[in-house]
Phi, psi and omega in degrees: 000132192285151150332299207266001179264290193308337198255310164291353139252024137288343186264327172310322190286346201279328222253011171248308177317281209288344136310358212225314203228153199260068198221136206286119184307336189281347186274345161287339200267316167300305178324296203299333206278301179314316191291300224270315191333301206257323182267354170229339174223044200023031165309163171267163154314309190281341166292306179286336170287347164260028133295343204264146197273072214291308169004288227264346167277265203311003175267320178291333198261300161329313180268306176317323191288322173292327197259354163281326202256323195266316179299329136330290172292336166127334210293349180285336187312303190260019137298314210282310173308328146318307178276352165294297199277029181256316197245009171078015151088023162269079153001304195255015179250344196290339193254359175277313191275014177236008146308292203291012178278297188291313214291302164310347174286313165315301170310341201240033171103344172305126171309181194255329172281339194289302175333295197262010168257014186247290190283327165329299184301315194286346203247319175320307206301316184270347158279014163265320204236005148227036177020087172253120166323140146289011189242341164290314153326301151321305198283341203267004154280324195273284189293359153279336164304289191291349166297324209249322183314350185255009198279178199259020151222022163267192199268009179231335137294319184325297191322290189309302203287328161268001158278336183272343160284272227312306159299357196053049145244150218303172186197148165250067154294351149326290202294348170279319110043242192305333177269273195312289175345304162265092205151282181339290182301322153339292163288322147340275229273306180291350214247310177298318199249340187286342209221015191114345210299324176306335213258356187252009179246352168272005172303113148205149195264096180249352170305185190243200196251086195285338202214093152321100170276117202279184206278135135306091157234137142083034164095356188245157189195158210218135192261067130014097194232130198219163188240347181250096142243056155263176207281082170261174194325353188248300172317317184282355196256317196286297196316307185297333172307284224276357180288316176321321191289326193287281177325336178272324182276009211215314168284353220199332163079027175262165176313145200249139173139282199278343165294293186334314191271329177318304198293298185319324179254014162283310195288356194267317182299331171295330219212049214256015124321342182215052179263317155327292164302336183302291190327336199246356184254316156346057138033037166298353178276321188282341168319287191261021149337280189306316209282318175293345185268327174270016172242339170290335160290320142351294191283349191267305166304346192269342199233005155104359191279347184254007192242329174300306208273335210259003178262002161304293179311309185316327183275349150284102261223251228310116183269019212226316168271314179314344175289313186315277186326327191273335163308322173266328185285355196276337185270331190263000166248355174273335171310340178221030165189173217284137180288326168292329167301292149322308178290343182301331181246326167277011167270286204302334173301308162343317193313301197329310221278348190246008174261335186313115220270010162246359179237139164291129152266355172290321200283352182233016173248325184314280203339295190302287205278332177268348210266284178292000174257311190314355208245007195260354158320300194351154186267359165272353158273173177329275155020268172302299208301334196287306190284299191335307210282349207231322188291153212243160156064013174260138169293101189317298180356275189277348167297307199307316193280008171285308185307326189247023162250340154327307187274341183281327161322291198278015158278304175291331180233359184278296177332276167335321194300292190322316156322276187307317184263002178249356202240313169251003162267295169058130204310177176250358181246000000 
């Protein structure tokens, strides 16, 4: 049995062991990385140590920690009060206007990392405390992201569209564009109706938000009642944090992570009494979930399994299936490792299939950019873990396996969807 078999199924064991027994996945995920690294596929120690994601334990940790301190003070509150009179106390308009929010941030160039450690907390805090799913929530922020991500100045049209110069094929950015785009909203609008969204548009709150219903655990639950939300001198100081946050990471290209502990400890040095509590309220356990399953995939790229799977297309001689194929291995390896990172190796594994003069190559590259994004919900993508790390009133438990059952949906049908209508059907324009 080949190195590159023996490592995926190991990660199948990992993803029944951590569903079956209450045992936290990243330390199976650590355990696993260390057994197959080093006793099965000679790595060093210093190898798994450059597996472990550090990025992404400090984009998680910078930002839980800011949003623990607003939350703590109160300042979400009044964001939140705010997007209740932004949409007129219509429930059921809130998760539409923080698609079409994410989607313009993208579009007009913001990453997917800046966009979602900004809006994720806020739009949980408020599917919590007027009971919106959260995964309707979460999810329709991940696909107004990705809605918007193909446009010709984010980093993710940059990529597709420049590979496809690079290869000399024909391309369309506009056209790649307007096809995810609407593929998004599709999938929105099902998600929407899939998950409450009707029964949330007859909703409506016009009152202000008097009152923070803290987190359930363990069947008890507690109503946190306060007469001051007004702007006082810390809320207002929190607010300019996180707008600071926003300009640096979006104007200025700084790490969303390492702003996030800047901004964070000028408010923790104001208020540095309620630092204890900020700390115990940061969501380590789901940190190291993520940070461990994403340092065993780390060791699974370090050892040739994503270059194995995605070398696979080649060996399809039919190009109307090999898109298929190449759609689907772009979802099922984007679920757990970087999207960008995949169209970058897989368009180029890809050429046979988009030069070929009976097939749209715009129509197979959408398929290929929405196939490997759309999946990103995974609570091991960026994504997920940010709705893992912000969702509120929930069993983190039994929310993960909703989650990861989510994504195996849009794992098993976005790819295929995405396919059929760009590829074997194909747009008219």
């Amino acid at each position: 049995m080949s190195l590159e078999i023996i490592t995926l199924i190991v990660l199948l064991s990992m993803f029944i062991i951590g569903s079956v027994i209450s045992v936290n996945m990243g330390v199976l995920g650590i355990v696993a990385a260390f057994i197959v690294g080093t006793y099965v596929s000679g790595l060093s120690i210093d190898d798994l140590y450059a597996a472990f994601p550090v990025d992404m334990f400090i984009l998680l940790a910078g930002v839980t920690y800011l949003f623990a301190i607003a939350l703590k003070n109160g300042t979400l509150d009044l964001i939140i009060s705010g997007g209740l009179k932004l949409v007129k106390g219509n429930v059921g308009l809130l998760p539409w206007v923080l698609f079409f929010l994410s989607a313009l941030l993208s579009a007009v160039g913001a990453s997917t990392v800046a966009v979602g450690p900004i809006l994720f907390p806020i739009a949980l805090r408020l599917a919590f405390q007027h009971k919106i799913n959260p995964i309707l929530m979460g999810t329709l922020i991940s696909t107004g992201m990705y809605a918007g991500s193909f446009s010709p100045l984010n980093i993710f049209g940059l990529v597709v569209n420049g590979i496809m110069e690079s290869e000399k094929i024909p391309h369309s950015p506009i056209m790649l564009f307007i096809n995810c785009f609407i593929f998004y909203v599709l999938i929105s609008v099902v998600v929407f109706l899939a998950f409450g969204g009707l029964r949330l548009l007859k909703h409506h709150n016009n009152r202000s938000v008097l009152e923070v219903a803290a987190a359930v655990e363990g069947g008890n639950s507690a109503v946190i009642k306060t007469n001051d939300y007004g702007a006082t001198w810390y809320k207002i100081a929190t607010l300019f944090g996180i707008g600071l946050l926003i300009t640096l990471a979006l104007a200025f290209k700084m790490n969303m992570g390492f702003g996030a502990l800047m901004i964070g400890l000028v408010l923790a040095l104001m208020a540095p009494k309620d630092q204890g509590d900020i700390i115990k309220q940061m969501p380590w356990g789901v940190m190291l979930m993520v940070c461990g399953i994403m340092t065993y995939v780390g060791v699974m790229e370090k050892v040739g399994t994503m270059e194995f799977m995605t070398n696979q297309i080649a060996a399809i001689g039919n190009p109307v299936m090999a898109s298929l194929m190449a759609s689907y291995v772009g979802g099922i390896v984007s679920a757990f490792a970087s999207t960008t990172g995949f169209l970058a190796a897989v368009i180029p594994l890809s050429a046979p299939i988009l030069q070929d003069p009976t097939m749209s190559s715009i129509g197979v590259v959408s398929a290929l950019a929405v196939a490997a994004s759309v999946v990103d919900i995974s609570p091991f993508s960026t994504n997920g873990a940010l709705i893992m790390a912000n969702v509120q009133g929930v069993n983190e438990r039994l929310f993960f396996r909703k989650l990861l059952m989510i994504a195996g949906l849009f794992i098993a049908l976005g790819p295929g969807l995405a396919w059929l209508i760009f590829v074997l059907i194909g747009t008219p324009w």
